[in-house]
C-alpha positions in Angstrom: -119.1 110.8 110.4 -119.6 113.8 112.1 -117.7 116.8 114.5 -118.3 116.1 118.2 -115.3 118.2 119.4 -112.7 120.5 118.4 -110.2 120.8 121.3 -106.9 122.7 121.3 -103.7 121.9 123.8 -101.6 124.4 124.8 -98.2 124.4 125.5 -98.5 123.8 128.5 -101.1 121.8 128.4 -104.5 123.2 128.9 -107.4 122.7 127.0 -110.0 124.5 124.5 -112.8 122.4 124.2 -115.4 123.5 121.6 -118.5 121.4 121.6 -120.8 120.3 118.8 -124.3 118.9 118.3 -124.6 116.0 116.5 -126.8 115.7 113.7 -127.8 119.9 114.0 -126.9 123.3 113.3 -124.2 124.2 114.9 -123.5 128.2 115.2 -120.1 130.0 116.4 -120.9 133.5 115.8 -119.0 136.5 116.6 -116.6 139.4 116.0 -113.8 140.0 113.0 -110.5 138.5 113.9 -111.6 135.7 116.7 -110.3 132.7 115.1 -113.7 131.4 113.6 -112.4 131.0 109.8 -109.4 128.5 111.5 -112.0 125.6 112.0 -112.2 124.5 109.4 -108.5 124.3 108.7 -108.5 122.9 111.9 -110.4 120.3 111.2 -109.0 119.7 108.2 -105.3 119.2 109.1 -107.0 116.5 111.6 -108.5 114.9 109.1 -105.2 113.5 107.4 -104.6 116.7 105.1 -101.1 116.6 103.6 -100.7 120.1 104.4 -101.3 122.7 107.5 -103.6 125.6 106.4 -104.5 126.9 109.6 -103.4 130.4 109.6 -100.6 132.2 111.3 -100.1 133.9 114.2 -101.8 133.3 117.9 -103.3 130.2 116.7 -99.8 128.7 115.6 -98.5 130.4 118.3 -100.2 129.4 121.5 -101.5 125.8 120.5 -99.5 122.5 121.0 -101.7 119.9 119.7 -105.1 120.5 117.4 -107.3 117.3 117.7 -111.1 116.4 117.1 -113.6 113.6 118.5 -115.6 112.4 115.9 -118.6 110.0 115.7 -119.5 107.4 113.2 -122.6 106.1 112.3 -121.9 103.1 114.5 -121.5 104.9 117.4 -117.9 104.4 117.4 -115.7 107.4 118.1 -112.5 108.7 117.3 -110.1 111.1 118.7 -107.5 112.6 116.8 -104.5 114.5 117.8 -102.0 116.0 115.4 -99.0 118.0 116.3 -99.2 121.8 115.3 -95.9 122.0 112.7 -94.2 125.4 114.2 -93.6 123.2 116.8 -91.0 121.8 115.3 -90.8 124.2 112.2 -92.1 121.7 109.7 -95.0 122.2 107.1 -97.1 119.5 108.1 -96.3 116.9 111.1 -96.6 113.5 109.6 -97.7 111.6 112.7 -101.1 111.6 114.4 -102.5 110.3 117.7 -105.7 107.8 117.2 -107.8 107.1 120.1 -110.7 104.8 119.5 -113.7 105.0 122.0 -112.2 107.0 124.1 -115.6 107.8 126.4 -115.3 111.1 128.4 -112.3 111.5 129.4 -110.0 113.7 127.1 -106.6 112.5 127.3 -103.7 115.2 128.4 -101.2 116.5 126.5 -98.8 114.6 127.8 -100.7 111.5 127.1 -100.4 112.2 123.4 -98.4 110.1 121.8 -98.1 109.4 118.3 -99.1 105.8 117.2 -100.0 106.6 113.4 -99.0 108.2 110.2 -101.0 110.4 108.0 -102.0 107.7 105.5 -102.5 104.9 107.6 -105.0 107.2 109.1 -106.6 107.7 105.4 -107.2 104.9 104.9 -108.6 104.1 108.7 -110.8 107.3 108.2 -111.7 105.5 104.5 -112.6 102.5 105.6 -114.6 103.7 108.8 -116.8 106.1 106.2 -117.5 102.8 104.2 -115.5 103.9 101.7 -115.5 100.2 99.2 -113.2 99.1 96.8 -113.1 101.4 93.5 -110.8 102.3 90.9 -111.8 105.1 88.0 -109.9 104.0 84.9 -110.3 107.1 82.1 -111.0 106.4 78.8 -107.9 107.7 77.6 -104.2 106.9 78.6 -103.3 110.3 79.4 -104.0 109.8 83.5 -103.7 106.9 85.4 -106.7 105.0 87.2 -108.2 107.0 90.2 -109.1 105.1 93.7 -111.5 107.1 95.4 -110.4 108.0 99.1 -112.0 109.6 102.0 -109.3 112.5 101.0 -112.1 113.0 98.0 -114.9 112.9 100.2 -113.8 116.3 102.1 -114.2 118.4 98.9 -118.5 119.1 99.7 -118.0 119.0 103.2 -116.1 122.6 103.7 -117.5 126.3 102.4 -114.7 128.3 103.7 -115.7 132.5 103.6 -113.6 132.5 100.3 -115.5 130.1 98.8 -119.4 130.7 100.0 -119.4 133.3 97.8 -117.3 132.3 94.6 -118.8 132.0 91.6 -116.2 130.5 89.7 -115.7 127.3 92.3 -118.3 125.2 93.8 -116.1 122.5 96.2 -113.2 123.0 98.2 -110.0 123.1 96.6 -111.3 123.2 93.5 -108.8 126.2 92.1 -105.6 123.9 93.3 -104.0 122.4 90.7 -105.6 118.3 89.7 -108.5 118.7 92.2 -110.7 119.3 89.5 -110.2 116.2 87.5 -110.7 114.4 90.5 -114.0 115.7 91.8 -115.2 114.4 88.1 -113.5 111.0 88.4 -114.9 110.5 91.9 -118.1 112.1 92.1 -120.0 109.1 90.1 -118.6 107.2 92.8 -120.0 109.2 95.7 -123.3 109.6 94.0 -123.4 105.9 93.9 -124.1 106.1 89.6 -121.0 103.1 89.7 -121.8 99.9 90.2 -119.4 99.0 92.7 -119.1 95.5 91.5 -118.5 96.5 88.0 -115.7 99.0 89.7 -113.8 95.6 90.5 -114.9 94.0 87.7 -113.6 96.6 85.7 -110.1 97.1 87.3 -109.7 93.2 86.8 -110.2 93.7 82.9 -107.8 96.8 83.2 -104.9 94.1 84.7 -106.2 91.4 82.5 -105.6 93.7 79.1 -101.9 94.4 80.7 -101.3 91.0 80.5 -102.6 90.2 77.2 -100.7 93.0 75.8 -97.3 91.3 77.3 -98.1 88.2 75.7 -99.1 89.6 72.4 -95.8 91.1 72.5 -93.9 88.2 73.8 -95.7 86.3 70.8 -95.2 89.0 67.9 -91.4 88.5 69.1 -91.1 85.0 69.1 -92.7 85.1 65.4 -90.0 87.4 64.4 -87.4 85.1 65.3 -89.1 81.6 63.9 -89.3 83.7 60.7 -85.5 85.2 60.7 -84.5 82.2 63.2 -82.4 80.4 60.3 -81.2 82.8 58.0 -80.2 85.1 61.2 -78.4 81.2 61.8 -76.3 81.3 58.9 -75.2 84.6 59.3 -73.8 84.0 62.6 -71.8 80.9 60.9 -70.4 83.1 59.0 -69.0 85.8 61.3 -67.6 82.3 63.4 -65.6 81.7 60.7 -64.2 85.0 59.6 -63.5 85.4 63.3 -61.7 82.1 62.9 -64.2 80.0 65.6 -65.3 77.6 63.2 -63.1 76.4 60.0 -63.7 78.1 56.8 -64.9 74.6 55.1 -67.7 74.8 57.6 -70.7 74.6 55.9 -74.5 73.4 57.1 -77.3 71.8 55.1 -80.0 72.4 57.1 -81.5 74.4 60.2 -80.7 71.2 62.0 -76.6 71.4 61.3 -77.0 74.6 62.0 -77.9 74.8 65.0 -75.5 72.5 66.2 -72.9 74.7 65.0 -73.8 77.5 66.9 -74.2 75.1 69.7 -70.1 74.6 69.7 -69.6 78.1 69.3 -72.0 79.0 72.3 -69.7 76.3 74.1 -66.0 77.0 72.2 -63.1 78.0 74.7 -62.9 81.2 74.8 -59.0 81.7 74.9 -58.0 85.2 73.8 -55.3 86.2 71.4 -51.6 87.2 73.0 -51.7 91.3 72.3 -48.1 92.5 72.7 -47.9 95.7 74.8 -47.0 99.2 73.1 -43.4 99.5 72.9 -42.8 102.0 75.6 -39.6 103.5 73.0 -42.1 105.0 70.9 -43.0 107.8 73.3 -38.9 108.5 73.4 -38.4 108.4 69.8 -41.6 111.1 69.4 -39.4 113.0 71.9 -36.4 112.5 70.1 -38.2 113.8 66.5 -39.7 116.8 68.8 -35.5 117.8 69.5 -33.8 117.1 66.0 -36.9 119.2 64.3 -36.0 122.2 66.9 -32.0 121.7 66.5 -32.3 121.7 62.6 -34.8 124.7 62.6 -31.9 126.2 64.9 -29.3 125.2 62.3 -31.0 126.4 59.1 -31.6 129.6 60.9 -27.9 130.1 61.3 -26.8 129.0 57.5 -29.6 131.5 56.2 -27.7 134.0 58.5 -24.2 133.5 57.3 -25.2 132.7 54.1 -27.1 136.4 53.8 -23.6 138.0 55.3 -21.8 136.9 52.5 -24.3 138.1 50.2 -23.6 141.1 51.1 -20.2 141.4 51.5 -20.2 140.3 47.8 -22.1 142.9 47.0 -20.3 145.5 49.0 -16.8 144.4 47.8 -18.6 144.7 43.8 -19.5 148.6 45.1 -16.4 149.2 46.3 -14.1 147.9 43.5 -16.2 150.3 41.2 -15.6 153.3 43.2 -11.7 152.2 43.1 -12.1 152.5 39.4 -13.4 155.8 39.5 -11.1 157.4 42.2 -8.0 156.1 39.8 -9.4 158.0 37.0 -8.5 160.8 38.9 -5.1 160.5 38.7 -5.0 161.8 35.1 -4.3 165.9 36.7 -1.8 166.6 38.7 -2.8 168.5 42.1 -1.0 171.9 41.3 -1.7 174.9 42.8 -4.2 175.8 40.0 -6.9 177.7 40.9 -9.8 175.8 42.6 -12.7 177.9 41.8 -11.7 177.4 37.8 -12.7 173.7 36.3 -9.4 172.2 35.4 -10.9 170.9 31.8 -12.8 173.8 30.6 -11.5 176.4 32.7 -15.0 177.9 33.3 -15.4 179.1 36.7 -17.0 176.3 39.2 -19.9 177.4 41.6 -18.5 174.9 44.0 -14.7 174.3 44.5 -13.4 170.8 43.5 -11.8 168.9 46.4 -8.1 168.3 46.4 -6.4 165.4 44.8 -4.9 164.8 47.8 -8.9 164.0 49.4 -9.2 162.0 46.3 -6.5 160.1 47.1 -7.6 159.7 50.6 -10.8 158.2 49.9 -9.5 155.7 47.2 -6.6 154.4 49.9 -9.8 153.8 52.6 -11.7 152.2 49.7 -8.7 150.1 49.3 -8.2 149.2 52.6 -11.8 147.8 52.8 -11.4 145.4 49.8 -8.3 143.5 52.1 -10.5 143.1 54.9 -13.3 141.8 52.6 -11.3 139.2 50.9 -9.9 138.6 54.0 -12.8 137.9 55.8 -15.0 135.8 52.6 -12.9 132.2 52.7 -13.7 131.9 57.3 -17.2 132.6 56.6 -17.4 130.6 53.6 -16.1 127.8 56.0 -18.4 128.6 59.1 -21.3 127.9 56.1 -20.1 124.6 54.5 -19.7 123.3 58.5 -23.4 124.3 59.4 -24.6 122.3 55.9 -22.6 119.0 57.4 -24.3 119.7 60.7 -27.6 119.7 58.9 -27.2 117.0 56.8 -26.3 114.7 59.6 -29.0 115.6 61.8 -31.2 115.0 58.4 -30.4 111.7 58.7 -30.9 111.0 62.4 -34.2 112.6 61.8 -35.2 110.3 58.7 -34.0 107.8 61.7 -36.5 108.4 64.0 -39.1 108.9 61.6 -38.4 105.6 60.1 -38.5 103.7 63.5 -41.4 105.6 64.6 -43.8 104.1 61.7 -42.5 100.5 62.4 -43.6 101.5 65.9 -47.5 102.9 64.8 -47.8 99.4 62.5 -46.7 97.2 65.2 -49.6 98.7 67.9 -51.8 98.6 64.5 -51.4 94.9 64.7 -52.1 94.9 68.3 -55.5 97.1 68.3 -56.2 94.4 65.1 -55.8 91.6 67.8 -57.9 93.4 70.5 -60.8 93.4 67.8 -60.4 90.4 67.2 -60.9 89.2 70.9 -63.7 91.8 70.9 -65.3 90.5 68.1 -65.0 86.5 69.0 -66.7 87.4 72.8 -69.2 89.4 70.9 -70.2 86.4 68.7 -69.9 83.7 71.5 -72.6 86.0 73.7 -75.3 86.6 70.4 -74.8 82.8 69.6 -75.8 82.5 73.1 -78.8 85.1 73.0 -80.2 83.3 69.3 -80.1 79.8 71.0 -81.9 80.9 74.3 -85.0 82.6 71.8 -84.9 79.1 70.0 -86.7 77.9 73.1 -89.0 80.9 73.1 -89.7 79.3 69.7 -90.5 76.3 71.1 -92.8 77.7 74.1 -95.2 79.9 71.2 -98.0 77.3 71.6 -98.3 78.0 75.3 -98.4 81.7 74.7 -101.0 80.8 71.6 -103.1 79.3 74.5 -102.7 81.5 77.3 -103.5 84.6 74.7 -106.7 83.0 73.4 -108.0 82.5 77.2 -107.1 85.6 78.2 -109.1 86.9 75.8 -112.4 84.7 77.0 -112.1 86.0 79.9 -112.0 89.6 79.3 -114.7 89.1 76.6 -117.0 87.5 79.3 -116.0 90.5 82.1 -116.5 92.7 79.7 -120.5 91.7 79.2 -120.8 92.2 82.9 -119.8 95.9 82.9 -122.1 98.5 81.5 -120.7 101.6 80.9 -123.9 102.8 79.0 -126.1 102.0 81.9 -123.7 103.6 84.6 -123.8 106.8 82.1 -127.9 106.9 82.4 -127.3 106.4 86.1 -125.3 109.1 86.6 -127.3 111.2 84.5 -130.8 110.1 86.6 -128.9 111.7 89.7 -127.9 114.3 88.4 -131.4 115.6 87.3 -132.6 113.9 91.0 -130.5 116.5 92.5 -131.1 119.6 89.7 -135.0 118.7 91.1 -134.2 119.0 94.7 -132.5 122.6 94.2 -135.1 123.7 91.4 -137.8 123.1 94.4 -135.8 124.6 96.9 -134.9 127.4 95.1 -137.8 128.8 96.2 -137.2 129.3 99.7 -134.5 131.6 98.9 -133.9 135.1 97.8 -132.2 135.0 94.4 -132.9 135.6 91.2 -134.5 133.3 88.1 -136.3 131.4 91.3 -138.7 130.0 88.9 -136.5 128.7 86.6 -134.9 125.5 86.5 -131.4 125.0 88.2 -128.8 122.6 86.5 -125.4 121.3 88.4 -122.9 120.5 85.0 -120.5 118.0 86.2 -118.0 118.3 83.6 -117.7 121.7 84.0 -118.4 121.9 88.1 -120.7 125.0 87.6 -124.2 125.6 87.8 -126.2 126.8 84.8 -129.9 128.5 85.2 -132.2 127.4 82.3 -134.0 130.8 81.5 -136.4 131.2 78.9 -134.5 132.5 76.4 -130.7 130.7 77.3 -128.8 128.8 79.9 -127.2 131.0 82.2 -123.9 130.2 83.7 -123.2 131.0 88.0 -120.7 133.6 87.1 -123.1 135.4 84.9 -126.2 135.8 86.7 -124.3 138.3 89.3 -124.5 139.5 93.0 -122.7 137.9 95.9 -126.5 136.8 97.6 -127.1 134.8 94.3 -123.6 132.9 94.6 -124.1 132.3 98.4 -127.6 130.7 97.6 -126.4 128.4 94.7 -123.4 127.2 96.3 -125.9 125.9 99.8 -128.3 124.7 97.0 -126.0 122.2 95.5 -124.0 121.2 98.8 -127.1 120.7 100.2 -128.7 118.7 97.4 -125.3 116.7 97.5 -125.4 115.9 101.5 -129.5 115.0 101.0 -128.3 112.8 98.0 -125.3 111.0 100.2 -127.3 110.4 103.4 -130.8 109.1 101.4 -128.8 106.6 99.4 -126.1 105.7 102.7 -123.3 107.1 100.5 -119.3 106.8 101.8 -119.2 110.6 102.1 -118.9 112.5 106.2 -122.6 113.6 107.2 -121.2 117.5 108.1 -121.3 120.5 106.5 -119.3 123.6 107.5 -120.1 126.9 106.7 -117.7 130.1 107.4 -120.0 134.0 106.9 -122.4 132.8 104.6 -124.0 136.5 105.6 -121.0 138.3 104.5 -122.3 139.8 101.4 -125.3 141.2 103.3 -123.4 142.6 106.4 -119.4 143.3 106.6 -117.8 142.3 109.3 -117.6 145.8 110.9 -121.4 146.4 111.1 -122.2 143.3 113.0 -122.1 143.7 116.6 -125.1 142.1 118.1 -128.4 141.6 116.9 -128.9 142.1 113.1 -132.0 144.7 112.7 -134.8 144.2 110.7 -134.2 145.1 107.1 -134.6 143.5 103.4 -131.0 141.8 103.6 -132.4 140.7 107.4 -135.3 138.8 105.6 -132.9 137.2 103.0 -130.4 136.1 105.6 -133.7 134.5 107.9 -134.7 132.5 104.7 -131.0 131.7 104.1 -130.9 130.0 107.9 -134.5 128.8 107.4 -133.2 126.9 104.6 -130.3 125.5 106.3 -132.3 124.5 109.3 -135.4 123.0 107.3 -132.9 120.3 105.3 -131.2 119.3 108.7 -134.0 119.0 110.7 -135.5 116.7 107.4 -132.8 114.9 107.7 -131.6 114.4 111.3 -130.1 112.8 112.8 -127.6 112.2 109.7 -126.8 115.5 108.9 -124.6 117.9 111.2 -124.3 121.8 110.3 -121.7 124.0 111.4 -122.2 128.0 110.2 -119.8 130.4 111.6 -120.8 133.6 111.4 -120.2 137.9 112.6 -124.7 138.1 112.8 -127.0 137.2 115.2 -130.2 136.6 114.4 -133.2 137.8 116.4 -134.9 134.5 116.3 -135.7 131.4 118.6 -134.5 129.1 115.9 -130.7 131.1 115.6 -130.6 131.4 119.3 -131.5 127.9 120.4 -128.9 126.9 117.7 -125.5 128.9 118.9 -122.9 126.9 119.8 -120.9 130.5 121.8 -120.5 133.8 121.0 -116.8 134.8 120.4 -117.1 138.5 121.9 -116.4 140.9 124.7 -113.0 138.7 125.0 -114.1 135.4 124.2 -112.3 133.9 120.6 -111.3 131.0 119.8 -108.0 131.1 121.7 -108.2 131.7 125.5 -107.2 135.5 126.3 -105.0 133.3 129.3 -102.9 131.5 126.4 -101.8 134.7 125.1 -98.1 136.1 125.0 -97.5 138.4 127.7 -98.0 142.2 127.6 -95.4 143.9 125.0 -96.0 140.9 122.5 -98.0 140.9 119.2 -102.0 139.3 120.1 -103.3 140.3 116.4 -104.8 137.3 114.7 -103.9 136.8 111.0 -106.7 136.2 108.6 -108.9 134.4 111.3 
């Protein structure tokens, strides 16, 4: 498959056509910022990627539709239309428009209509690329089998400007997250080091081994139960009877008798025990407690109240009778008109006067007065007590009441929940009875697993002589150093360092080692942005040579976005690259590119996009257009009007 067209629809629906060559180098060069890095994310997001990578800004902006012609190696070809996804503000639209054989005539936009979703069109594009039937199965468990896909395929068939000159990435996408494991699990395939037969052969044994797992499973179990089967019998005898679904005097001789016990249980009636209802009283009665505990915590607080009063009033009338006692002792002198200053037993003079008898007297009538009133008052609240202890005591007893009825209550739904079990427990029974008796016939079906086990395994044993995994291991390895050769030998055509020595492509690490004389050296190691470039067209080239000699399922195109980039920026190519030391490495670069197309043509196409221009025959005769003084990618017609943004993003 190769790139005939690239052609863009605007929205109102004129068109960009952009030619190709097939089976040659095809070259776009031309200024910074003209839309040449979009191609291949153009051609991409044609090609049934899940996602749109095409940059922002006029591109997404101007264009309706993206679409591609393509050409098989049949001649057949295929136009494909897919709907840019700011259209309708989506990531990626999910619908194409397939055209087959179209002929000459580009359809219009309005004549595109969507017939096809994004995998049907994978597997179109998978089947058309002779893609066959394959499945990777890993050694270990950890991943599941891999079917390679024409998805796969795209991975050594785009060097975007980030990735020319990487040296920590050989493929595209190969920093994105899985696409690694699945460049190893599907390169064998590509490379053709897998017998495709034994790829069948080999996803038969895979379903053949699920199958014989099941049934040694399904056997192990069915073992497990003829060896608990009747003491797993008896047991469930038992619970019948304790449940009451068999009598007690019950009692089998054999695994015969027992059986047909569990037989009549599996069949018995089930006919659930009456369960009388909660007695809706109890909730009142708990309501009932809740108000006699409050009124007798009222109650007590009021006896412990009256009872403290008379406490001490007690105690005050004690006091008071005392000081009666005292006052009356007074009444021994006379009040005369004695002199107060002069003690009236002694006759010493007093520092303080004495009062009068007759404030003596005073005090002991008041004192006396409050002893009537105390006695007085003792007997009512002696009364108010003894009523509040009657209260209690009968509000005791309506308490003990409640309480009493309440545990009748709580045994009564005991008896209930007892009954529930009980139903639970006899359905319970009835339904394992019913499970043991259904794995008796498993029993009796082990001899047709024994069987089924022992030629499933004949079967796998014979696929399994078919398949050789050693042999597909040497194959892949006899590529591998077929292809490490091929770059070794071509090497030497380009400017880079360690061109003598031989070049190695590590597949399980997806780097490229240089076997000096004194250690292998890794791509990231050796240094310089010209070595990089050279190694990663050495081993996408030796790839492509590899596919096309041995009709591998992989497209026959190679695109190539400013492979010259580390020998002249972007801002110092404006025409005609001069003649210089970088100009002679960029010449062997091209010479390179051109040599290994034109070796293989027709079946290889080459598409470089580039800011140089080359003052040779061979560059010249080979450019496609040349994006400047106004020409890019996007017609200057398509743009917004004047006052609007026209800067293109990352293009």
């Amino acid at each position: 498959m190769q790139i005939h067209k690239i052609i863009l629809y605007s929205h109102s629906g004129e068109k960009r056509v952009l030619p190709f060559e097939i089976g040659k180098v095809n070259i776009i060069t031309g200024e910074s910022k003209s839309g040449k890095s979009a191609l291949i994310e153009i051609i991409n997001y044609c090609l049934a990627s899940s996602g749109c990578d095409i940059p922002e800004g006029i591109i997404r902006d101007t264009v309706s539709y993206f679409s591609i012609l393509v050409k098989f190696k049949d001649s057949e070809t295929a136009f494909i239309a897919r709907e840019n996804p700011n259209v309708k503000g989506v990531q990626a639209s999910t619908t194409v428009c397939l055209i087959r054989n179209l002929g000459d005539n580009l359809p219009e936009l309005e004549e595109l209509n969507s017939n096809l979703n994004i995998d049907s069109l994978k597997e179109f594009l998978t089947r058309k690329i002779g893609v066959s039937e394959n499945v990777h199965v890993p050694d270990s468990l950890t991943r599941e089998p891999l079917k390679a896909n024409f998805k796969h395929s795209r991975f050594y068939c785009y060097q975007p400007q980030y990735l020319v000159a990487d040296p920590y990435q050989l493929f595209y996408n190969q920093n994105k997250e899985f696409v690694p494991q699945s460049i190893k699990d599907t390169l064998p395939y590509f490379l053709g080091a897998v017998n495709e037969n034994s790829l069948a052969i080999e996803s038969e044994i895979t379903q053949l081994k699920k199958l014989l797992n099941r049934l040694l499973r399904e056997k192990r179990e069915s073992e497990k139960i003829k060896s608990e089967g009747i003491s797993q019998a008896f047991s469930l005898i038992d619970e019948a009877k304790e449940i009451g679904i068999l009598e007690k005097s019950v009692n089998p001789q054999n695994q015969k008798d027992a059986y047909s016990f569990l037989e009549y249980v599996s069949k018995w009636e089930y006919q659930p025990l009456e369960v009388k209802a909660e007695n809706s009283a109890l909730k009142e009665l708990i309501d009932k407690r809740s108000e006699l505990k409050t009124e007798l915590s009222k109650i007590s607080d009021n006896k412990k109240a009256a009872t403290d009063y008379l406490k001490n009033s007690f105690g005050y009338t004690s006091e008071a009778k005392q000081q009666e006692v005292r006052l009356e002792s007074i009444n021994l002198y006379n009040d005369s008109n004695q002199d107060k200053s002069l003690c009236p037993l002694c006759e010493n003079d007093l520092t303080n006067p004495i009062p009068s008898i007759d404030n003596i007297n005073k005090s002991l009538a008041n004192i006396r007065e409050d002893l009537k009133f105390t006695k007085a008052e003792s007997p009512r609240i002696q009364s108010y007590i003894d009523s509040v202890e009657m209260q209690y005591h009968s509000l005791e007893t309506d308490l003990k009441r409640v309480e009493k009825s309440i545990s009748a209550l709580y045994v009564q739904n005991e008896k209930a929940r007892t009954v529930r079990d009980l139903n639970l427990r006899r359905g319970k029974i009835i339904g394992r009875v019913s499970l043991f008796l259904e794995s008796v016939v498993v029993e009796q079906e082990t001899e047709s697993i024994e069987s089924k086990i022992e030629n499933l395994k004949t079967r796998i044993t014979n696929l399994e002589k078919e398949v050789d995994s050693d042999n597909e291991k040497e194959m892949l390895l006899s590529i591998l150093n077929k292809i490490n050769l091929q770059m070794s030998k071509w090497v030497e055509g380009l400017d880079v360092e360690y061109e003598d020595n031989p070049i190695r492509f590590d597949i399980n690490r997806l780097t490229m080692f240089i076997d000096s004389e004194t250690k292998p050296i890794a791509l990231p190691q050796i240094g310089s942005g010209a070595n990089w470039v050279a190694y990663h067209l050495l081993i996408v080239f030796a790839l492509h040579k590899h596919f096309i000699q041995n009709d591998r399922p992989v497209p026959n195109f190679i695109i190539i976005d400013q492979p010259t980039q580390v020998y002249y920026p972007p801002e110092k190519s404006d025409n005609v690259v001069e003649v210089s030391a970088d100009e002679i490495a960029v010449n062997k670069m091209f010479d390179f590119m051109f040599n290994v197309v034109e070796s293989l043509t027709p079946n290889l196409q080459v598409i470089i996009t580039d800011h140089a221009y080359l003052n040779n025959n061979r560059f010249r005769n080979s450019v496609t257009e040349i994006w400047r003084d106004g020409l890019k990618l996007i017609p200057n017609d398509w743009l917004p009007k004047e006052g609007t943004s026209t800067v293109y993003n990352n293009v």
